[in-house]
C-alpha positions as a Markdown table, in Angstrom:
| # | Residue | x | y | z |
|---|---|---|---|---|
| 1 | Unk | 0.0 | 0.0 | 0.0 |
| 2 | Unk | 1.6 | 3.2 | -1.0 |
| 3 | Unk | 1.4 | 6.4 | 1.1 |
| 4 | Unk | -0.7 | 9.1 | -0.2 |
| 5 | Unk | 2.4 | 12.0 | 0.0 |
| 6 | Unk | 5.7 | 11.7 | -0.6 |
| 7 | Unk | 8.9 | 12.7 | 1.4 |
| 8 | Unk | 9.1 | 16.1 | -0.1 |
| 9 | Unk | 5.1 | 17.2 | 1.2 |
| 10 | Unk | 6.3 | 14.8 | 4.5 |
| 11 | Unk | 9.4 | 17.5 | 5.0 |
| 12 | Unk | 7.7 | 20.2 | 4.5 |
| 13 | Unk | 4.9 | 19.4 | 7.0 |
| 14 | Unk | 7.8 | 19.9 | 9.5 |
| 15 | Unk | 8.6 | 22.8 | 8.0 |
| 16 | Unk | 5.3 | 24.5 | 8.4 |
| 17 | Unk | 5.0 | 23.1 | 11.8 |
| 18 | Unk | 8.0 | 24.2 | 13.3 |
| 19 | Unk | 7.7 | 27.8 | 12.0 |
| 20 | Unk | 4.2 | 27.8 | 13.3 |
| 21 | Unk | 4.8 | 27.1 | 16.8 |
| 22 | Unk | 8.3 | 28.6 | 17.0 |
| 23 | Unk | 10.0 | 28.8 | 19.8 |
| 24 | Unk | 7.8 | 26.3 | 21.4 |
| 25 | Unk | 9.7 | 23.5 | 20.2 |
| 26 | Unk | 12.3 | 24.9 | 23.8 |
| 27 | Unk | 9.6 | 25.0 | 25.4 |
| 28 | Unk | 8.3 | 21.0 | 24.6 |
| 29 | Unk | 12.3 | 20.0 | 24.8 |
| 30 | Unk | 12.3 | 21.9 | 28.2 |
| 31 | Unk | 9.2 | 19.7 | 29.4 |
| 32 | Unk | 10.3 | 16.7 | 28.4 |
| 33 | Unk | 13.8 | 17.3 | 30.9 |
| 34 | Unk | 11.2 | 18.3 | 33.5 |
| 35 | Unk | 9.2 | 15.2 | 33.0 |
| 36 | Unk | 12.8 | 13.1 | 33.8 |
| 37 | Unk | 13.8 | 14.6 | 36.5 |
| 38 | Unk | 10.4 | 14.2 | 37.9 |
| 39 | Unk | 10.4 | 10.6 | 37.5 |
| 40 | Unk | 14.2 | 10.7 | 38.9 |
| 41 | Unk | 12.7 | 12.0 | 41.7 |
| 42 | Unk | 9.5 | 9.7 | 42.4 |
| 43 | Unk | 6.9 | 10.0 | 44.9 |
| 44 | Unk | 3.9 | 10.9 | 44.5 |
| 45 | Unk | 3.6 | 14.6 | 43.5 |
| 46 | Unk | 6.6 | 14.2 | 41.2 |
| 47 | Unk | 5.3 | 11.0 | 39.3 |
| 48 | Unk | 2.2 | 13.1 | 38.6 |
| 49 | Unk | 4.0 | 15.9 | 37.4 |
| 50 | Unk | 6.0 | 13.5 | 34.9 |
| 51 | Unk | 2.3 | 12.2 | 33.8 |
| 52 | Unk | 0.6 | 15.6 | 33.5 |
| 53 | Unk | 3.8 | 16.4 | 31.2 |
| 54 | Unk | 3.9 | 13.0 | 29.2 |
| 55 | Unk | -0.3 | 13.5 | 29.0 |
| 56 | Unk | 0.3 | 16.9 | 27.7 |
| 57 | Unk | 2.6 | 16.5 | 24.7 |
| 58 | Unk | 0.7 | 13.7 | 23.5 |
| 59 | Unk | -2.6 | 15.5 | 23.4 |
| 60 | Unk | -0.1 | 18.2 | 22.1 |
| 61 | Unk | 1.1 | 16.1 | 19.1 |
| 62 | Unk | -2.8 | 14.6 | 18.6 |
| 63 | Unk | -4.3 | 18.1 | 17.9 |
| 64 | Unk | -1.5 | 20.3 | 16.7 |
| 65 | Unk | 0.7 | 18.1 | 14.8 |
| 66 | Unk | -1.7 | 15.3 | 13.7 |
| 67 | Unk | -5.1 | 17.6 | 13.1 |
| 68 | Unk | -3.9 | 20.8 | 12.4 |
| 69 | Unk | -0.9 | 20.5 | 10.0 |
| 70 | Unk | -0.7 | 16.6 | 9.0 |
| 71 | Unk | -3.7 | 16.2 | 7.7 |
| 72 | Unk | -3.4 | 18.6 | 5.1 |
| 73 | Unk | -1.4 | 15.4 | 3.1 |
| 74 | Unk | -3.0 | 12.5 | 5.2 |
| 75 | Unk | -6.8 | 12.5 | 5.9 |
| 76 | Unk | -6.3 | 9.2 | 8.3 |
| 77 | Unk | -4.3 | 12.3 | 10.5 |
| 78 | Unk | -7.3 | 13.0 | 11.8 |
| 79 | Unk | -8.0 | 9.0 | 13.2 |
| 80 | Unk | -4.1 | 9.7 | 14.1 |
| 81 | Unk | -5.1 | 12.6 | 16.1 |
| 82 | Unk | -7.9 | 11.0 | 17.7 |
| 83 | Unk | -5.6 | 8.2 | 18.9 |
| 84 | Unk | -2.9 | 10.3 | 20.5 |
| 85 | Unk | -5.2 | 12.3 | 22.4 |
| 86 | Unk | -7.0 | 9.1 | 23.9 |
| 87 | Unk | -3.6 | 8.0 | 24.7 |
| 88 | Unk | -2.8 | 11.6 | 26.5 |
| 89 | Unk | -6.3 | 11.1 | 28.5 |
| 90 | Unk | -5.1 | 7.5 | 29.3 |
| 91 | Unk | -1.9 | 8.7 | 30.8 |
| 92 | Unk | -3.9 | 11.8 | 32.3 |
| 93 | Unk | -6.4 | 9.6 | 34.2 |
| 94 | Unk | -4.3 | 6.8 | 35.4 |
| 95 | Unk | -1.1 | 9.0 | 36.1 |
| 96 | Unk | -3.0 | 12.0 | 37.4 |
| 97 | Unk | -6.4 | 11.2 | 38.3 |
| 98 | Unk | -5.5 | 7.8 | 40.1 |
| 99 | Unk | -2.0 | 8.1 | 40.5 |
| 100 | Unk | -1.4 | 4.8 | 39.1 |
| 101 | Unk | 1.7 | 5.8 | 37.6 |
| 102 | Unk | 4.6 | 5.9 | 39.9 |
| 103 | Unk | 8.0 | 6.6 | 38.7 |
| 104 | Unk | 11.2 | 5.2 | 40.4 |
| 105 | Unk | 15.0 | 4.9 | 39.4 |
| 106 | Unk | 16.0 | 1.2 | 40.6 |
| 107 | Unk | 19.5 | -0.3 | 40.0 |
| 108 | Unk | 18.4 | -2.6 | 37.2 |
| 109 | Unk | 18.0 | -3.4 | 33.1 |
| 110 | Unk | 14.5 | -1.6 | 32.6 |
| 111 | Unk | 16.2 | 1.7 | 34.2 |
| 112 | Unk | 19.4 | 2.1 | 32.0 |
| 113 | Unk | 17.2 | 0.7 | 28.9 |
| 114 | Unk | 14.7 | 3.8 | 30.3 |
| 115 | Unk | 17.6 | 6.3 | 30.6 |
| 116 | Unk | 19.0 | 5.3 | 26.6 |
| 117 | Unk | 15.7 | 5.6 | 25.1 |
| 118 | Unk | 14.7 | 9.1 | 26.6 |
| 119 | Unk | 18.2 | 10.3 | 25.4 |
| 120 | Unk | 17.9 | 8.5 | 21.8 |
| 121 | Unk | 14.2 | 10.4 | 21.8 |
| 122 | Unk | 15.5 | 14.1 | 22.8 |
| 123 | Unk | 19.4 | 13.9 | 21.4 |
| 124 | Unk | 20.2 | 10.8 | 19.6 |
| 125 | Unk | 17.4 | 10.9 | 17.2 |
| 126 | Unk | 17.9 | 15.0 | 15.8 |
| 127 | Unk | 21.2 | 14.0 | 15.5 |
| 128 | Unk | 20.8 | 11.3 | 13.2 |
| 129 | Unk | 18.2 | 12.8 | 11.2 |
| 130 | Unk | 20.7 | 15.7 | 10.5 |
| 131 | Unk | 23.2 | 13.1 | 9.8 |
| 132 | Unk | 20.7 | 12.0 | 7.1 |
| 133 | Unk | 20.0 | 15.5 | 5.8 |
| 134 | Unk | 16.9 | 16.5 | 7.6 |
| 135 | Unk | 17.6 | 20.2 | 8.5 |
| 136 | Unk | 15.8 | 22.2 | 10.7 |
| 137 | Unk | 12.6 | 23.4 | 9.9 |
| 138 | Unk | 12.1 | 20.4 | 7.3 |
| 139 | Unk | 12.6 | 17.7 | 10.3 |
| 140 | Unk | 11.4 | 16.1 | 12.8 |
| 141 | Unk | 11.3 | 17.6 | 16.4 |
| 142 | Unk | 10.0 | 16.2 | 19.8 |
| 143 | Unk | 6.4 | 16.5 | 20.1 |
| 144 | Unk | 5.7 | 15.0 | 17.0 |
| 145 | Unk | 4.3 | 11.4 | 16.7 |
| 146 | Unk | 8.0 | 9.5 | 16.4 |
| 147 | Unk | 10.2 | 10.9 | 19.4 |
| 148 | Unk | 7.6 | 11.5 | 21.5 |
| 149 | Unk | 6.9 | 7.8 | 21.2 |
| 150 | Unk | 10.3 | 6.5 | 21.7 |
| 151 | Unk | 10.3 | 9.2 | 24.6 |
| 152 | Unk | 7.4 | 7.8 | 26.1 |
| 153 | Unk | 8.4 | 4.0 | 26.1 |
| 154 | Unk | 11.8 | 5.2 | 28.2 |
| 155 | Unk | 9.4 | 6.8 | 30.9 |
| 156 | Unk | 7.1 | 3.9 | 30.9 |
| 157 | Unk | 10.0 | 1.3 | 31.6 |
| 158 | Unk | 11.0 | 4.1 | 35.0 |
| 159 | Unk | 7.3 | 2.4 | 36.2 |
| 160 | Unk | 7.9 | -0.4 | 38.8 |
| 161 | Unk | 5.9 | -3.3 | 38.0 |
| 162 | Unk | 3.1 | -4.0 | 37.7 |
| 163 | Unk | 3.3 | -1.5 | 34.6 |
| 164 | Unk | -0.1 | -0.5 | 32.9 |
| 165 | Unk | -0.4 | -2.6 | 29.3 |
| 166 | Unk | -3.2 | -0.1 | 28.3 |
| 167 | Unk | -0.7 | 2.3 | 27.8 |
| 168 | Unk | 2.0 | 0.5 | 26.0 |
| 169 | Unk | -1.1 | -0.3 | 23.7 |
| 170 | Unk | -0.9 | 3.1 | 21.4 |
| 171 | Unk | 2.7 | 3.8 | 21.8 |
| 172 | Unk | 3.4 | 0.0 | 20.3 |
| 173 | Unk | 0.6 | 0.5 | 17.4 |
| 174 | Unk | 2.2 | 3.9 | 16.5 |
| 175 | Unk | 5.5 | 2.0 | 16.4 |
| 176 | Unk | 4.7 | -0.3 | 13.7 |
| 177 | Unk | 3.1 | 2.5 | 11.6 |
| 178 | Unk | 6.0 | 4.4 | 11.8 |
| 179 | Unk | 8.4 | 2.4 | 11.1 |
| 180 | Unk | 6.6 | 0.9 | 7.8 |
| 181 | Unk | 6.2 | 4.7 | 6.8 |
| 182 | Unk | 9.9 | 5.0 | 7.7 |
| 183 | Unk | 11.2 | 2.4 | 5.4 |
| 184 | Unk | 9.6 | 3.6 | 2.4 |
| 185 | Unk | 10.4 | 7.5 | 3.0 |
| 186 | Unk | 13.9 | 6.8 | 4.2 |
| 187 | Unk | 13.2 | 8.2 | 7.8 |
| 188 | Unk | 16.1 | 6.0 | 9.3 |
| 189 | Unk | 16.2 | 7.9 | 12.7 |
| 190 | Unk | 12.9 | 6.4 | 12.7 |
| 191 | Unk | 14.0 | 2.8 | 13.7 |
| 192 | Unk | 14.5 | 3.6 | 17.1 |
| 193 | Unk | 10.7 | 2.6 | 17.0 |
| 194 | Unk | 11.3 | -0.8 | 17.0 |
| 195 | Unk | 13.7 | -1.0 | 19.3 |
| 196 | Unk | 11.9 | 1.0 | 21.9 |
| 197 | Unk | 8.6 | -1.0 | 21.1 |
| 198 | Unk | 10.2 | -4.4 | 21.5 |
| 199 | Unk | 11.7 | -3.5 | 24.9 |
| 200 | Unk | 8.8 | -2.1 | 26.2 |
| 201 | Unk | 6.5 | -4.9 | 25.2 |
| 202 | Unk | 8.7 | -7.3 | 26.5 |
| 203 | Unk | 9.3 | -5.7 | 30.0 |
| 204 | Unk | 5.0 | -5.3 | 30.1 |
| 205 | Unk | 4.6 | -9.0 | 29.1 |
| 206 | Unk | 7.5 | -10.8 | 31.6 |
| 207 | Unk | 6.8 | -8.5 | 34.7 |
| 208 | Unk | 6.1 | -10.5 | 37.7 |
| 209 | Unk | 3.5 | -7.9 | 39.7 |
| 210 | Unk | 4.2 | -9.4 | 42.5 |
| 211 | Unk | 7.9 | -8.3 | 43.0 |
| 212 | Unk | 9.2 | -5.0 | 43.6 |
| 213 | Unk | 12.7 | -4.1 | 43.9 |
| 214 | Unk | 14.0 | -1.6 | 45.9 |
| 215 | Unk | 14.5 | 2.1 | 44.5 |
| 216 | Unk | 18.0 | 2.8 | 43.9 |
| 217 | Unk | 17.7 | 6.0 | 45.9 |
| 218 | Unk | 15.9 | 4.3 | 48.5 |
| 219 | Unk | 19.1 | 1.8 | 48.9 |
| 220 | Unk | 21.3 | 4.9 | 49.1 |
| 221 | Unk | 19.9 | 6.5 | 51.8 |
| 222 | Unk | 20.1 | 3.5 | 53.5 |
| 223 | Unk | 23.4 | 2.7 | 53.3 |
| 224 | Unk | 24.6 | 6.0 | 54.5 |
């Protein structure tokens, strides 16, 4: 199935986008290092404040990006937009609301995987798209559907078990969209989709709810 634009109209998207809401792409960049150091922090008031963030850009990139400048080359940007802002009242309702979400650093695989996805999503990834040739305006920048994915599976895995599968739901959907769409327009920064997908299902899938470990901070404190 072809797409219905190519990577020229897909460019330029970005291009109209990021002129649009300049300098609010700081601003989104600055949230997303206020969302981390959040869930570095834990507890409850912090984990919220890492949710109401996470929540925010993803209703963000539903209405703004999807709605307002995609669909002018994709009409299914509007079914897009619809999904990313259930997903942002998911992670509003059960981070927020209910405070099912809690964040915590622990000494352990999901943590470091966490930490290397949240930097792929906010440094890695601009970096390799300008490797590739995708110059600012005409590319990609966090809080739009790709990064803020990737961004999004490196929080979730900061989530002590038992983690939420209704959430990974979306993120793992958009994954596989993206990365088919990435293949055929050459959107290799992109592929940190898969990766990020695969960890997160897996760590949902083998989690044993009824173990917890120990925060890392909480083990510090306690050895001093």
């Amino acid at each position: 199935m072809s797409l219905p634009f190519t990577i020229d109209q897909f460019l330029d998207v970005f291009r109209r986008y990021n002129e649009a809401i300049w300098p609010g792409q700081l601003l989104l960049n600055l949230l997303a290092v206020v969302a981390v150091v959040a869930a570095v922090r834990g507890g409850r008031g912090a984990s919220r404040i890492a949710a109401g963030i996470l929540a925010a850009v993803w209703l963000w990139t539903g209405v703004v990006y999807h709605v307002a400048f995609f669909r002018a080359i994709n009409p299914a940007a509007l079914l897009f937009g619809l999904v990313f802002v259930i997903e942002g009242l998911l992670i509003a309702w059960f981070g927020v609301a209910r405070h099912s979400l809690r964040f915590e650093v622990r000494a352990n695989v999901a943590t470091f995987l966490a930490f290397a996805l949240v930097v792929y999503a906010l440094v890695a990834y601009p970096m390799i798209g300008y490797a590739l040739g995708h110059r600012y305006p005409s590319a990609p920048t966090f809080g739009v559907p790709c990064p803020t994915t990737i961004f999004t599976f490196g929080l979730l895995l900061l989530c002590p078990p038992p983690r939420l599968r209704s959430l990974i739901i979306i993120p793992a959907a958009w994954a596989v969209l993206g990365v088919s769409a990435a293949t055929r327009l050459g959107m290799w920064e992109d592929y940190g989709l898969v990766l990020a997908a695969i960890v997160a299902t897996i760590a949902v899938l083998v989690q044993r709810s009824g173990r917890r470990e120990v925060p890392a901070t909480h083990r510090v404190v306690t050895a001093t």
